[in-house]
N, C-alpha and C positions, 0 to 999 in steps of 0.2 A: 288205335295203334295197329290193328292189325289190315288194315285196309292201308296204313304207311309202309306195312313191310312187305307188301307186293309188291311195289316198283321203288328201287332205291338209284338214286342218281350219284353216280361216282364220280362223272364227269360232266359239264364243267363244274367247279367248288363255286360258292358267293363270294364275291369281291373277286372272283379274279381276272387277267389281261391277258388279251387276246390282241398281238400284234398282225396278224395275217386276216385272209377272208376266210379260214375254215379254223373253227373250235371241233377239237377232242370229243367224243359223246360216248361215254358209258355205263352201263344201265346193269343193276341184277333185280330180273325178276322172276316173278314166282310163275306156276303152270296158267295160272287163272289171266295172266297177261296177254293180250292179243294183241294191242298195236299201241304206238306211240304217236303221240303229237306233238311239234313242238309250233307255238308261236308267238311273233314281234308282235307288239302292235295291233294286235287280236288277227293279223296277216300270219297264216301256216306257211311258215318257212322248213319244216321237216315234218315226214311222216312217211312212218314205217310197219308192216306188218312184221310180229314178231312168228317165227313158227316153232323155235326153242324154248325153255324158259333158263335160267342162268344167266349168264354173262353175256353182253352184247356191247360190241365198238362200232363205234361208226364216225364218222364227221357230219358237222352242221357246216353247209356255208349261206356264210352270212356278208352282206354288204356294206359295212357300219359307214355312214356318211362321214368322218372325219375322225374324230375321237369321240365314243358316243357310247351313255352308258345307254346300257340293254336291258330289259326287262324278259327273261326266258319262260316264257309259261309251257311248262309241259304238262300234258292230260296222257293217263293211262287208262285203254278201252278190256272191258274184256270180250266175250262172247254176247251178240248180236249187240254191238257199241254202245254196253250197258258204262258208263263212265266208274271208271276204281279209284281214282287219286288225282288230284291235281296237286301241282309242284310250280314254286317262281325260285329261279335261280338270276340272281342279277351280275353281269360281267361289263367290263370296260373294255368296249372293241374298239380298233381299229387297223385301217389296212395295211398301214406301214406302223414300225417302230416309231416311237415318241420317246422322250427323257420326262421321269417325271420332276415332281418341282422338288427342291433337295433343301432340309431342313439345316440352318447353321444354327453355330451356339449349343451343341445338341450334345449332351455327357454328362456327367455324375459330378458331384461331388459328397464326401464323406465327413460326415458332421459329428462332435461329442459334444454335445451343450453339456453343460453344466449347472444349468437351470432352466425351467418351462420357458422355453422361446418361440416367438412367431414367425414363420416360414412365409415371405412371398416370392411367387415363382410368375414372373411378368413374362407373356407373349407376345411378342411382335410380328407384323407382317406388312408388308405394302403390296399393295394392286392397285392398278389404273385406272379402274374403275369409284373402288371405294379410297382410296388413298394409304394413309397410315392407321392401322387396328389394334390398339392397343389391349390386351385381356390380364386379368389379375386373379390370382385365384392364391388364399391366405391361409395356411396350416397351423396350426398350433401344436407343438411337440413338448409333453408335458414329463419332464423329469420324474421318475420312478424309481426311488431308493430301495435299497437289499436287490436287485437283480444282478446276478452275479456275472461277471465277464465272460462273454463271447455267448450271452444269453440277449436272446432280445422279449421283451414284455408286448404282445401284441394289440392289448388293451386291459383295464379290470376296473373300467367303469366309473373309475375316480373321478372324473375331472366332467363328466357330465351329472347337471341338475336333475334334480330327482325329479320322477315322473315316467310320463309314455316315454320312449324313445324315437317310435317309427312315426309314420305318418297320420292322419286319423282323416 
């Protein structure tokens, strides 16, 4: 843990998008910090001598061939390019904006059973590839008497068979 908290990456977060050729890059790091790396593809697309420790901004640019995720490997060196930390940060680049794909059918609804009922919540999707994808995934909501109104019971074990629980 302590070898994590020399070089902390603020920027960029995992999972996120990057519509242009230059990602955000910022770093707090400790005195013991000397330089950064950053690389695609085991190809060093950044690197930096730090001479502060603290806060540091900068940009990456980066080429992303279309919409394309990224694998960010950063290395932190310290004195005589003793290696401190390696970090993967993965982002979705690309060099113009893009839409992403936009979920329909997508909202709540609010249920009082009145008795232990079975919940299926079917997904849908088509692509041109695979076609039509149908996924099913089946809950079971089990009625639990004496809980009083505007309380909800988050589990008490009822309705599972005795035994392990977790996995073995």
């Amino acid at each position: 843990m302590r070898d994590y908290m020399k070089a902390l990456i603020i920027s960029p977060k995992n999972i996120s998008i990057h519509t242009n050729n230059t990602v955000p890059l910022e770093l707090y790091t400790d005195a013991d910090v000397r330089k950064v790396v950053v690389k695609v593809n085991d190809r060093v697309v950044y690197s930096q001598t730090l001479t502060n420790d603290g806060y540091f901004a900068d940009q990456l640019s980066l080429s992303p061939n279309g919409i394309e995720d990224m694998e960010l490997a950063f290395e932190f060196y310290g004195k005589n390019d003793k290696l401190l930390k390696t970090e993967s940060i993965l982002i979705l680049a690309s060099s113009a904006a893009f839409d992403l794909p936009r979920l329909s059918g997508v909202g709540s609804t609010n249920l009082s059973p009145s008795s232990t009922t079975a919940y299926v919540l079917t997904g849908t999707r088509t692509t041109a590839a695979l076609g039509t994808e149908i996924v099913k995934a089946t809950n079971v909501v089990g009625l639990v008497p004496g809980v009083a109104s505007n309380w909800s019971l988050v589990d008490n074990f009822d309705f599972y068979n005795p035994g392990f629980l977790g996995k073995r």
